[in-house]
C-alpha positions in Angstrom: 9.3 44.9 -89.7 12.2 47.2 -88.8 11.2 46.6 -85.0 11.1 43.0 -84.8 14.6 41.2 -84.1 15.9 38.5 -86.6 15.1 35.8 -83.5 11.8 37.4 -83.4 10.7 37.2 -86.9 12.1 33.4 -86.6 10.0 32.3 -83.9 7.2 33.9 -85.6 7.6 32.4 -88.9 7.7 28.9 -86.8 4.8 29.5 -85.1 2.9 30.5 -88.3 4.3 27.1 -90.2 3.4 25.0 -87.2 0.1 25.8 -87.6 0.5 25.8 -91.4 -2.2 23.2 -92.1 -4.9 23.9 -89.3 -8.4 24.8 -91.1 -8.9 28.5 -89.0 -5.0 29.2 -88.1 -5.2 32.8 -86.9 -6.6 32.0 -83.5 -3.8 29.0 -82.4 -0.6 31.7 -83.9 -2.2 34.3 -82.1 -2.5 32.7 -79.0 0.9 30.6 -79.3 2.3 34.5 -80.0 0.6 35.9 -76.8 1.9 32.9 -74.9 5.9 33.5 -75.9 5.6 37.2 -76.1 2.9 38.7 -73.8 1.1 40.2 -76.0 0.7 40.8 -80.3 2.0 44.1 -81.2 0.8 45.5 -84.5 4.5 44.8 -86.3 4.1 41.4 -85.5 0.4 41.1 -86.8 1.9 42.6 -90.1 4.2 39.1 -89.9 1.0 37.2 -89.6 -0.6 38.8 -92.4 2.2 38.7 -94.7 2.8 35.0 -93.6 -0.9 33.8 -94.0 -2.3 35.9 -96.3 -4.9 37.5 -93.8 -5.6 41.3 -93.7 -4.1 43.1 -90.8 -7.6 44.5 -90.3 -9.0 41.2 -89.5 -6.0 40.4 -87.4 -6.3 43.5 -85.1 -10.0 42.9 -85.2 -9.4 39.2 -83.6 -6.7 40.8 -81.1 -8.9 43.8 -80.1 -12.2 41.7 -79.1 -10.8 38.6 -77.2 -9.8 40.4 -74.0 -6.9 37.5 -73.2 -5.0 39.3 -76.4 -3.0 42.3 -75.8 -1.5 44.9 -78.1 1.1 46.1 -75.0 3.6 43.9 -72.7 1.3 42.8 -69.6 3.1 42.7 -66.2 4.8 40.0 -64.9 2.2 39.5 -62.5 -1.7 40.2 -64.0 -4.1 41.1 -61.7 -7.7 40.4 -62.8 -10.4 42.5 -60.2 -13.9 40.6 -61.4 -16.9 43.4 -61.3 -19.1 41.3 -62.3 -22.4 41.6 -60.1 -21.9 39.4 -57.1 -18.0 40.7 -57.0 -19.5 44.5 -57.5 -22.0 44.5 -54.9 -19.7 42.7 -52.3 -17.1 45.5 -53.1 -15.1 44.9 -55.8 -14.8 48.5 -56.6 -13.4 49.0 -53.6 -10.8 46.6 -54.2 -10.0 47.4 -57.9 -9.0 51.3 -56.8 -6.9 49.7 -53.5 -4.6 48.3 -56.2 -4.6 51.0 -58.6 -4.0 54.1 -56.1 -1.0 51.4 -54.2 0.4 50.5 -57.7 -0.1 53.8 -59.2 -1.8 53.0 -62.6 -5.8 52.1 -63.9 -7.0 49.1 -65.4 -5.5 48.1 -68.5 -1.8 49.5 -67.5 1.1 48.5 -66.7 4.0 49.1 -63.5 6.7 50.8 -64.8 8.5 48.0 -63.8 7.0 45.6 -65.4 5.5 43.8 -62.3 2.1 44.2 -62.2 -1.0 44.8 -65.1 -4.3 45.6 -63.5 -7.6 44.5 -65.1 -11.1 44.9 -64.7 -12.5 41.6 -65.3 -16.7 41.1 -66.1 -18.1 37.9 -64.6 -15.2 35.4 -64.0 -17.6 33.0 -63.0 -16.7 33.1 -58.7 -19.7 34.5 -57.5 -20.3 32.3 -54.6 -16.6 33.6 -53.4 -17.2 37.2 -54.3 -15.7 40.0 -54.4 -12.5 37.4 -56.1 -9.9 38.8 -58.0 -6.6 36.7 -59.9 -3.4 36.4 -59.8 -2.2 34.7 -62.6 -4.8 31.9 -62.2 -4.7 31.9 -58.4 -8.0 33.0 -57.4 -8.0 35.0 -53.9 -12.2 34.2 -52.5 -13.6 37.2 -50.6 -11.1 39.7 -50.9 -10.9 42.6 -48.6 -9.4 46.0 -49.5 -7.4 45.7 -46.0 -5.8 42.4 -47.8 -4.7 44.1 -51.0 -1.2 45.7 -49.5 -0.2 42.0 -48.9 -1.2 40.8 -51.6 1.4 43.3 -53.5 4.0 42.3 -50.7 3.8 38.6 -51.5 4.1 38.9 -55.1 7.0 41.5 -55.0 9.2 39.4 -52.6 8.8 36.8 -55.4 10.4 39.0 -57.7 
């Protein structure tokens, strides 16, 4: 726990006794952890073991399969590229490499900034507005690979 701040290992401990009671608690601390932190690094999944009594191997399992938990910070903005069918066939490739060769990392990473995570989404369920990508929940319909440069403009003027 040598990583984790005093604060840190507060909050933590707060968020694992506020959820203290519930039947199947792992999912609501991991997710209420994502949601403060960005993401549930392995230190603090050794918190949630210690504090709950469940093995850090089931922990990591639940924080390796769900794809909204991450083991690394996520960029302040997340871009989500669907390639799920409809998206793929209407281009989303295309699209998905626009961003990464202008941002300069794959799916999965991170700016070094911190501004932007890229990932490659399956089947977000926007077929009829394929290719779609997201942006933090805003859905851009049809996206064009000529669009993508803006798209990074807009968010970087917001800071």
């Amino acid at each position: 726990m040598q990583k984790l701040s005093e604060a840190a290992v507060k909050q933590i401990n707060e968020i694992c006794d506020r959820h203290v009671n519930d039947k199947t608690p792992l999912m609501m601390i991991l997710s209420d952890i994502q949601k403060e932190y960005g993401y549930v690094p392995i230190d603090v999944q050794e918190l949630v073991s210690e504090r709950t009594g469940i093995s850090v191997a089931e922990i990591y399992g639940v924080v390796t399969f769900y794809s909204f938990f991450s083991l690394k910070p996520k960029g302040k903005y997340i871009i989500g590229c669907c390639l799920g069918t409809a998206c793929y066939v209407k281009g989303a490739q295309r699209i998905i490499d626009e961003f990464c060769e202008i941002l300069g990392i794959e799916p999965g990473e991170t700016t070094e900034d911190g501004m932007f995570t890229i990932d490659a989404l399956r089947c977000i369920g926007a077929c009829g507005i394929a290719p779609a990508v997201t942006i933090n929940g805003t859905v851009y319909p049809k996206m064009q690979v000529n669009q993508v440069q803006e798209v990074i403009n807009e968010y970087r003027k917001k800071g």
